[in-house]
N, C-alpha and C positions, 0 to 999 in steps of 0.2 A: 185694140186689144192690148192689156197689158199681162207679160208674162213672167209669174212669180217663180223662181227656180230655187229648188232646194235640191241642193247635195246634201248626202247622207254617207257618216264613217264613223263605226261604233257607238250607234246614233241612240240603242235601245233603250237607254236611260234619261236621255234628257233633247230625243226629237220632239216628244211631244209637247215643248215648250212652243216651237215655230210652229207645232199644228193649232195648237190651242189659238195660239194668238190671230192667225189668219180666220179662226174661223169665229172671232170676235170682232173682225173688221168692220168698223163702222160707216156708215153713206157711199157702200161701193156697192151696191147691188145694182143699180143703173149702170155699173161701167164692167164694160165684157173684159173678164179676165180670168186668165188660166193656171194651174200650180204641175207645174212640172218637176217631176222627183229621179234624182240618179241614186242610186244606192247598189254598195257590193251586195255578195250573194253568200261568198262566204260566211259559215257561222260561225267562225271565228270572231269573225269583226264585227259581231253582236249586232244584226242587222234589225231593223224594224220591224221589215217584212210589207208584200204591197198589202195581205192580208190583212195586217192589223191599222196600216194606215187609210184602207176605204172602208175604217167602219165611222172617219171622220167625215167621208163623204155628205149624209143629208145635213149637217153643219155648214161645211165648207159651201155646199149650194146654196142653201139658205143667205151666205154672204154673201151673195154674187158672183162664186165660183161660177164658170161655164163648161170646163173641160180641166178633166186632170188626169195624167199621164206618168205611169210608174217606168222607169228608165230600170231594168235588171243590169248591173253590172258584174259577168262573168268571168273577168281576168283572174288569174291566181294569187296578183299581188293586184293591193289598192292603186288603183291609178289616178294620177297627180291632180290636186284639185284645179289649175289649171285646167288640165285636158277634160277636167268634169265639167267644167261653166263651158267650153266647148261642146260637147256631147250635148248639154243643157239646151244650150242656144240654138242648134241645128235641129232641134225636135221642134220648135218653137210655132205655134201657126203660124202660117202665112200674113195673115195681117196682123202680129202683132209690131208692135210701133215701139214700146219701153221695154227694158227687163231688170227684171228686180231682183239685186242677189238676196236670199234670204236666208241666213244662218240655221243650223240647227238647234243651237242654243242662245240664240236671240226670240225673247218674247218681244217681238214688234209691236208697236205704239198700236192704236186704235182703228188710227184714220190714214196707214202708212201707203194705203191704195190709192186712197181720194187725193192726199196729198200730191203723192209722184205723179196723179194722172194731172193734176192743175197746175202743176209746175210746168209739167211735159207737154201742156197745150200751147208752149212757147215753141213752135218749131226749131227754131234756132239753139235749143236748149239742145247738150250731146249728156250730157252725164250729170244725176242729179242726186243730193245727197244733206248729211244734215251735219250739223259741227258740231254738238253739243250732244251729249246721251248719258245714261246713269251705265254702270258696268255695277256687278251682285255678284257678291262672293260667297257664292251656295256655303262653305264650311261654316263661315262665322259669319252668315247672315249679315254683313255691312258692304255698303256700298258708296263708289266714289261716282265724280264727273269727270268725263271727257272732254275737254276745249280743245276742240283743234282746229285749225286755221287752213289758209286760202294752198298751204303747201304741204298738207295732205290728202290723202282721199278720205278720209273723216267716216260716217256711220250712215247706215239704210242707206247703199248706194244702189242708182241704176241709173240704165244708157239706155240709148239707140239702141232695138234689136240688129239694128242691118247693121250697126260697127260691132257688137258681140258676135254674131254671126259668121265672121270675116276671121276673128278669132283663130290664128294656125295651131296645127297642130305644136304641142310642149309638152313639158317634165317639169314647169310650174310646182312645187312644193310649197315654198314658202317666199310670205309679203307677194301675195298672191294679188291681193287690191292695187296695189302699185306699177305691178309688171300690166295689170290689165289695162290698168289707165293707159300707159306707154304707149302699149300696144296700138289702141283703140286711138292714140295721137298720131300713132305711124298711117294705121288704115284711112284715116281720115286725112290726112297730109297736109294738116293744120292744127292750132291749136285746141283741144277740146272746150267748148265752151260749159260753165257747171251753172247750173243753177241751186238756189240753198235752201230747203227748208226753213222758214224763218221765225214758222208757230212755236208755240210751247209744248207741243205734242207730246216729243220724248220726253215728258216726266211720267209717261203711261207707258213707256213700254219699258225693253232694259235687256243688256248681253249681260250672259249670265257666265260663272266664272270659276271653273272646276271639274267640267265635265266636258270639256273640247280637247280635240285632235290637232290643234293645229297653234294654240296659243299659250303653251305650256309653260313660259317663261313671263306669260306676261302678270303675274302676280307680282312680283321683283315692282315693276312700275307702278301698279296699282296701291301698293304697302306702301311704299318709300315716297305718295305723292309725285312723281316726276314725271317729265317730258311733258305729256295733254291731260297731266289727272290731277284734280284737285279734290278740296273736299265737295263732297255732295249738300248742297243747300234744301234739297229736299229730305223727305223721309219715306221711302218705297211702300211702308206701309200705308200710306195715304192714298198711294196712287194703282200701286199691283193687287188684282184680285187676291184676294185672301184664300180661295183653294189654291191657285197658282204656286203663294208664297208655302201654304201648308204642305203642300205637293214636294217641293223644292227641300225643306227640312227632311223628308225621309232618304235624302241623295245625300247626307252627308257621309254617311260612312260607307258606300255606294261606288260612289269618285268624286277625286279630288289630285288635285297635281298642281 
């Protein structure tokens, strides 16, 4: 069982990108896997609601969804996304084996299920992920690449459920990917071993850039070409469904940061 986890925080505008794209997953209907969702409740923080996201249901089955499970979160104040991939992880069934973090504003590649579960038929494999992805800058519709290397935790990550699992309890806020690596090298009391997506996949999917809670500065990088962003050698129009992209244009003046 592979288990797809989505946290949700002021999601209302641009969750339905990670719904959309899961339920476009292609050659996963033979492999049993579940969509696990944490989300506030408060309507401040402009929630989805489990409502309007099990009308994506006969989709999501259709892909090979098997099970999906709405996580209400009733705290007053948002709690740390850390502590959310914990909560996530601890719903998890029983037999699942991988867990897949899945952004809320990441439309995921195609085949991002088939992939992690062929990678993760390496037992020895602890944490599995890709180097290379397009990033989409909802305001002005351009987009760069991400090259990043063997000392980052790079893009579409997932693990071992049983070292997410293990997960303590945090206040995790931010560079959340990082601390969890750590972590999961502490629970493990060895090196984590990665395996790497190696296909061309991600030119199909793409982290979109303007309407997230959690990476507010990362435009600065993205503008200025630096650190893992260069220019993008493709053209997103080739590759992202055109309702998607058409979708995406009415969020410009919507949000943006």
């Amino acid at each position: 069982m592979i288990t797809v986890a989505l946290p949700l925080l002021k999601a209302a505008n641009i969750g339905w990108v990670a719904l959309e794209s899961l339920c476009r997953q292609k050659d996963a209907t033979t492999i049993p896997w579940e969509l696990l969702i944490a989300e506030e409740q408060d309507i401040t923080l402009a929630p989805i609601g489990e409502k309007q996201i099990l009308t994506y249901k006969p989709r999501l089955i259709a892909a090979g969804c098997k099970r999906i499970v709405y996580i209400p979160i009733t705290d007053i104040t948002p709690i740390p996304l850390g502590m959310k991939w914990r909560v996530l992880a601890q719903n998890a069934d029983p037999g699942s084996t991988l867990f897949l973090l899945q952004a809320a504003d990441c439309y995921s590649q195609p085949w991002r299920i088939i992939d992690t579960y062929n990678i993760g038929k390496d037992a020895s494999i602890d944490w599995i992920e890709s180097q290379q992805g397009t990033f989409y800058d909802i305001k002005t519709e351009t987009s760069v690449l991400y090259k990043g290397g063997p000392g980052s935790t790079n893009l579409n990550m997932a693990m071992r459920t049983k070292y997410i699992q293990a997960l303590p309890k945090n206040d995790r806020r931010k560079i959340v990917d990082k601390f969890i690596f750590a972590e999961l090298t502490k629970i493990k009391g060895a090196a984590l071993k990665k395996g790497y997506n190696t296909t061309d996949h991600w030119k199909w999917g793409m982290d979109t850039h303007g309407c997230n809670t959690i990476s507010v500065s990362r435009h600065t990088l993205m503008y200025g070409l630096t650190k893992c962003f260069v220019k993008n050698p493709i053209d997103v129009k080739d590759y992202i469904p055109k309702d998607i992209l058409e979708k995406l244009r009415t969020l410009k003046n919507v949000c943006h940061n």
